[in-house]
C-alpha positions, 0 to 999 in steps of 0.5 A: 745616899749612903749615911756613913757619917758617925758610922758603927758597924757591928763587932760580933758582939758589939759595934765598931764605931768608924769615924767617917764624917769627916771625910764626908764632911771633906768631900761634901765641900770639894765644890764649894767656894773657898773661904774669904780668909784661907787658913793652912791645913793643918791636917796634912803636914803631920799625919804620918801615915804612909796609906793616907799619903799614898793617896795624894799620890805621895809617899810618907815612909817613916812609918814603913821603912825600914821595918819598925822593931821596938822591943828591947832586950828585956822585952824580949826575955819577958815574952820569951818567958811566957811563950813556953807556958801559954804554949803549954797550956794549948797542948796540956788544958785546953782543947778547942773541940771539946770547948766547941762542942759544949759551947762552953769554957770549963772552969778548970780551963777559965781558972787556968787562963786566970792564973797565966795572966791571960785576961791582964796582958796590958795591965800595968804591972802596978795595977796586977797586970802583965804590962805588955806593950802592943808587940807583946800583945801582939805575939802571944795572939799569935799562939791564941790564934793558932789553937783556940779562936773561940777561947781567942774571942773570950780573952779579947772581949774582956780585955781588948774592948771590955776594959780597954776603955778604961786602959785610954780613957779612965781616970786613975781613980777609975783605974785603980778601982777596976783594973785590978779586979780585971787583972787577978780578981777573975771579974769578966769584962764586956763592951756593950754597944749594939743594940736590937734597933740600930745598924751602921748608924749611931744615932739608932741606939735607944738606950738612954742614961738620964741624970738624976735630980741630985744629980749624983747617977745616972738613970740607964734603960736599955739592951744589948745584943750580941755582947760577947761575955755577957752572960758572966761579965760583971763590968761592962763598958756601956754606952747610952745617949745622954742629954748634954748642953753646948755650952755656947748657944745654951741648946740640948742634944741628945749625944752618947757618953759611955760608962763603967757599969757593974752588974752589981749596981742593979738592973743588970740582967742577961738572957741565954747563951746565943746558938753560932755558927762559929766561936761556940765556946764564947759566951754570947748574950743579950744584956738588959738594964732597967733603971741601973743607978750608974754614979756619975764618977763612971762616966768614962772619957766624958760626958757626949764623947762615947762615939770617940771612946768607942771609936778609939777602942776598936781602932786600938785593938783591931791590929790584933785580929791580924796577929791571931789570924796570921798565927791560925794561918799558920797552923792550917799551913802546918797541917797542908803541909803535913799532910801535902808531904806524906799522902801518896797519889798516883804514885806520888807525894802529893807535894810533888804536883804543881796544883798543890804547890800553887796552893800552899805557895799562895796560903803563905803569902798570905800569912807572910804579908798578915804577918807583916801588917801586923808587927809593922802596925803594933810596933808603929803604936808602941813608938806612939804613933797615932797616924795608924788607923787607916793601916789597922783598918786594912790589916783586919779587911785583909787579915779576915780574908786571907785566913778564910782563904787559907784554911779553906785551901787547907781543908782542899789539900786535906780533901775528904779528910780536912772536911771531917770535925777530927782534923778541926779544920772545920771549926777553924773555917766555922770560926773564922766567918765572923771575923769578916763582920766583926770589929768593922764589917769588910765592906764598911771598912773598904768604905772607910778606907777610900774615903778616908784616904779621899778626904785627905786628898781632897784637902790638898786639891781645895789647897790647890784651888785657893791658889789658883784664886790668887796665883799671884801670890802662889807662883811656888805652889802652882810652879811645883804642881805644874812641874810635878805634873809635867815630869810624871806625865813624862814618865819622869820623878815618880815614887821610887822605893829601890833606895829604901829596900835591899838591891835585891828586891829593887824590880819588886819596889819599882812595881809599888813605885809605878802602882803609887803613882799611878793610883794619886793619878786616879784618885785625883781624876775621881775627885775632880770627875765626881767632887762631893758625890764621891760618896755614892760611887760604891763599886769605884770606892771598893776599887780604891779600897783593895788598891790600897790593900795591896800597895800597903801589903806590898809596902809591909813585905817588902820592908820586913824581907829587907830587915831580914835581909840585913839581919842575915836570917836563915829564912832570908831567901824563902823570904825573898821568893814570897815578897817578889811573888807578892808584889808581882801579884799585887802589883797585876791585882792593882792594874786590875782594879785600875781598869774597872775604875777607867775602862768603860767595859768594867764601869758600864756593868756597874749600873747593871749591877744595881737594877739587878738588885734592884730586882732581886729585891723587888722580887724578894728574891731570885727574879728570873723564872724558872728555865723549865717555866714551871 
C-alpha cells in the first residue's frame, strides 16, 4: 500500500512536506461504523476553498469570484518603483549565460542583488526588509522568472524556504536577531531537510538533535542533500528528530522539530558544488553537522511540530513557482513570436501558417491560465486566507508543466535555431526540468490533491451515513439529499457560474458548471465503489487530479477576463478568445479523464499497466526481446 501519510517529497534541494494523513486517516475510516455519540464536522462548514468543494460536487465561490485584487494605491506605486530597476538590473548586470556556464553567480552580480533588496522582499521594513505582501512578491518573480530561473532558484532558496521559517514561525526575539542580517547583512539562507536515506517518508531522516544534560543545547548529527545555498549559506532552517514526551501517558517518541542553525555554531561543513543538469548558477551541496551545539531558544515553531513547519513553508511559497514560471512563459512566447513574424518560409511569414499559429495559441493559453492561478492564489493569501493549500498545489502541478510545454514549442517554432545555446532557449528547457520534481514532485502532488479533496468528501458521505442511522430525527438532511439527487439526475439545479461571470462568457461557465457536477457525481461513485481503499487505485487518483486542474484553470480564467472585462482593458477581447478556447479545451480533456475513470475500455488497461511494470522491473530493464532475436 502506497504510505502517503506524513509525506515528503523532494524540493531540489530540500523536501516538501505534503500533510496527506489526514485524508488517509479520513478514507481508512469511510467503512467503519459511526460513533455512538456523532459530533458535527467541523471541517467542512468554514473551509473556503473553491478546489476542496468542488469535490462534493459544490461550489464555494468567494475565493474565486469575482476575481481577487487586494493591492491599494500605494502598493501599486511601491511596486511599480522597483520594477524598473530590478528590470534594469536583467538588461544591465546579470547575464544567465555567463552564469550557467561558470555554474556560478559572480560577486559583482550577488553584490548587486543585495543592494536591490532582492534577498529581503518580504521582510518587514522594521527589520531591513522590503515589506511586500505576497502579490508583491508574486510580480517581481515575474521579472525573475522571465530572464534568470537559476539566480530565481538562488533568491528563493534564501528567502521563500531558507528563512521563511523564521517569517511564520519565529519568536520576536528570533526575528529581530536573524532577519536583519538576512535583509541587508548579505548571510545567505538555507532550508535543509532531505537527506541521503530518506524518500516520500518523514520518518526515514536519521539526523538526530538530542538534548543536553543542562538541558540548554541541543546535540545535532546528521547530512543533507541537495540543499540549495548550502555551500555559502550561513543560517539554515534544519530539521532532525528529537525525542518528546506526551504529556498524558508519559510515553517518548522520536518526532521532528525544526531549527535555526548558524554555520558559526561549529560542526557546520559542506561538500562541493553538485554538477546539474539544469539551474547551474545556483549553488548546490551536501551539508554535514557533527555535534553542532544548537541553543535551545532556536527551536522554531517548537519542540516535535517540524513536520507542520516545513509543511507550511513550502505550501506558503509554492504560489510563487507559478508566478516566475508564467513570467519565463512569456519570455519564450516573445521570442516564438519574434522569430514567427519575420522568418520566411516558402514564400511566407512563418506566422502565416495554421501549424504555427496552433502552436503559439496553445503557449498563451497556457501562460494566460498560470498567470491566473497565480495572482488569484496570492491575492487570496494577502486577504488572510487559509483555505489555499490545494489551490497552490495545482498551480505548481500546472504551472511546471505548462512551462516545459511552452518553451519547448518555442524551441519548435525557432527550429534548428531555438536548439543553438545563443538563443538561451535551451538553458531555459534544462532549467525548467527540476521544477516538476521540486517543491512536490507532480505526481506526489497529483496524489495529494485527489486525496485531499476525497477526504473532504468523505466527511460529508459519513454525514449522510450517521443519518441514515437514524432518519427520524434527520428528515431535513436526507429530504435535501434525496431532492438534490432527484433534480440533478433530471438534469435540473446544477452548478451554474453564468450569473458570476460577464454575459459573454456565459456558454464558457455552462461547461465548468456541467464538469462540476458531474465530477462530485464520480467522486462519490469511487467513494462508495472503493471506501477506504481509495488510496491504492492510483491510475483513478491521477484522473481526478488533472480534472481538478482543469476545472480550477478553467475557474481562474474565467473570473480574470470577467474582471478585465469590467474594467474595460485594451486586451479584453484577446482575453476573451483565450478564456472560451480554454474552457472548450479543458471542459473535452475533462470528459476525457471521465471515461478513463468509468468506461471499461480505459479501466481494464489499468491492471495491464502494473504486470508491465512489474516485468520491466523483473527484468531490470526493457522485458521483450529483441525483434531480430539476437
Amino acid at each position: 500500500m502506497l504510505r502517503l501519510t506524513s509525506q515528503i517529497v523532494r524540493n531540489q534541494n530540500s523536501l516538501v512536506a505534503i500533510n496527506a494523513s489526514r485524508c488517509l486517516a479520513t478514507a481508512a475510516k469511510l467503512n467503519e461504523a459511526p460513533p455512538k455519540k456523532p459530533k458535527a464536522d467541523k471541517a467542512i462548514a468554514p473551509n473556503k476553498s473553491f478546489v476542496a468543494n468542488f469535490f462534493r460536487g459544490k461550489v464555494e465561490s468567494s475565493q474565486v469570484f469575482p476575481y481577487p485584487y487586494n493591492l491599494t494605491e500605494e502598493e501599486r506605486e511601491t511596486l511599480s518603483m522597483v520594477i524598473d530597476p530590478v528590470t534594469r538590473f536583467f538588461v544591465d548586470v546579470n547575464d544567465p549565460l555567463k552564469n550557467d556556464d561558470a555554474a556560478n553567480i559572480d560577486q559583482n552580480t550577488m553584490d548587486a542583488l543585495w543592494e536591490l533588496g532582492a534577498f529581503a522582499i518580504q521582510v518587514p521594513t522594521e527589520l531591513g526588509g522590503m515589506g511586500a505582501n505576497n502579490t508583491q512578491y508574486g510580480r517581481l518573480c515575474q521579472i525573475v522568472g522571465a530572464n534568470d530561473l537559476g539566480v530565481g532558484i538562488t533568491i528563493g532558496a534564501h528567502q521563500s524556504i531558507g528563512f521563511k521559517g523564521i517569517l511564520l514561525y519565529g519568536t520576536d526575539e528570533q526575528k529581530k536577531k536573524y532577519l536583519p542580517q538576512l535583509s541587508t547583512g548579505k548571510v545567505g539562507a538555507a532550508f535543509a531537510l532531505t537527506e541521503p536515506a530518506s524518500g516520500s517518508d518523514a520518518a526515514s531522516i536519521r539526523s538526530r538533535a538530542v538534548l543536553s544534560p543542562d538541558g540548554k543545547h541541543y546535540i545535532l548529527n546528521g547530512s543533507k542533500i541537495w540543499i540549495s545555498n548550502g555551500g555559502w549559506a550561513n543560517i539554515m532552517t534544519v530539521f532532525a528528530k528529537t525525542e518528546v514526551t506526551d504529556p498524558n501517558t508519559g510515553e517518548k517518541k522520536d518526532k521532528i522539530t525544526a531549527f535555526v542553525v548558524e554555520r558559526g555554531f561549529g560542526g557546520v561543513t559542506n561538500g562541493p558544488p553538485e554538477k546539474k543538469m539544469g539551474i547551474k548558477c545556483s549553488n548546490t551541496a551536501e551539508v554535514y553537522f557533527e555535534d553542532t551545539k544548537i541553543p535551545v531558544e532556536n527551536v522554531l515553531g517548537g519542540v516535535g511540530n517540524g513536520f507542520k513547519v516545513a509543511m507550511n513553508i513550502l505550501n506558503n511559497g509554492r504560489f510563487g513557482m507559478a508566478a516566475s514560471l508564467s513570467g519565463t512563459m512569456a519570455a519564450c512566447i516573445k521570442k516564438a513570436a519574434e522569430h514567427a513574424s519575420n522568418r520566411v518560409q516558402f514564400g511566407k511569414k512563418i506566422e502565416e501558417y495554421g501549424a504555427i499559429q496552433e502552436k503559439l495559441a496553445r503557449m498563451a493559453l497556457h501562460q494566460y491560465a498560470t498567470e491566473s492561478m497565480a495572482f488569484m492564489i496570492s491575492s487570496n493569501m494577502d486577504a488572510g486566507s487559509k483555505d489555499y493549500h490545494l489551490e497552490a498545489a495545482i498551480s505548481k502541478v500546472f504551472a511546471s508543466e505548462s512551462a516545459w510545454f511552452v518553451c519547448d514549442e518555442a524551441i519548435q517554432i525557432l527550429g534548428g535555431m531555438g536548439y543553438m545555446k545563443q538563443t538561451g532557449l535551451e538553458k531555459v528547457l534544462r532549467d525548467l526540468r527540476i521544477f516538476r520534481i521540486f517543491e512536490g514532485s507532480n505526481d506526489i502532488l497529483r496524489l495529494f490533491v485527489a486525496l485531499s479533496g476525497i477526504q473532504f468528501a468523505g466527511a460529508h458521505l459519513k454525514e449522510l451515513q450517521r443519518a441514515l442511522k437514524n432518519p427520524a430525527n434527520n428528515l431535513g438532511l436526507l429530504f435535501k439529499e434525496v431532492s438534490k439527487r432527484a433534480y440533478r439526475k433530471a438534469g435540473i439545479g446544477g452548478v451554474d457560474f453564468t450569473g458570476s461571470v460577464d454575459s459573454s462568457l456565459a456558454d464558457s461557465a455552462k461547461l465548468i458548471g456541467q464538469s462540476i457536477d458531474a465530477f462530485g457525481q464520480t467522486v462519490e461513485s469511487l467513494l462508495v465503489k472503493y471506501g477506504k481503499n481509495i488510496i491504492d487505485q492510483q491510475f483513478l487518483l491521477k484522473c481526478l487530479a488533472d480534472q481538478a486542474i482543469d476545472i480550477y484553470a478553467s475557474a481562474c480564467v474565467l473570473s480574470r477576463c470577467s474582471r478585465s472585462i469590467e474594467q474595460g482593458l485594451e486586451s479584453v477581447e484577446h482575453e476573451k478568445l483565450l478564456t472560451k478556447a480554454w474552457c472548450t479545451e479543458a471542459a473535452e480533456r475533462f470528459i476525457s479523464n471521465n471515461k478513463k475513470i468509468h468506461d471499461t475500455r480505459y479501466t481494464t488497461i489499468y491492471p495491464k499497466y502494473t504486470q508491465i511494470s512489474k516485468n520491466i522491473c523483473a527484468a531490470q530493464g526493457v522485458a521483450n526481446s529483441n525483434p531480430l532475436n539476437v
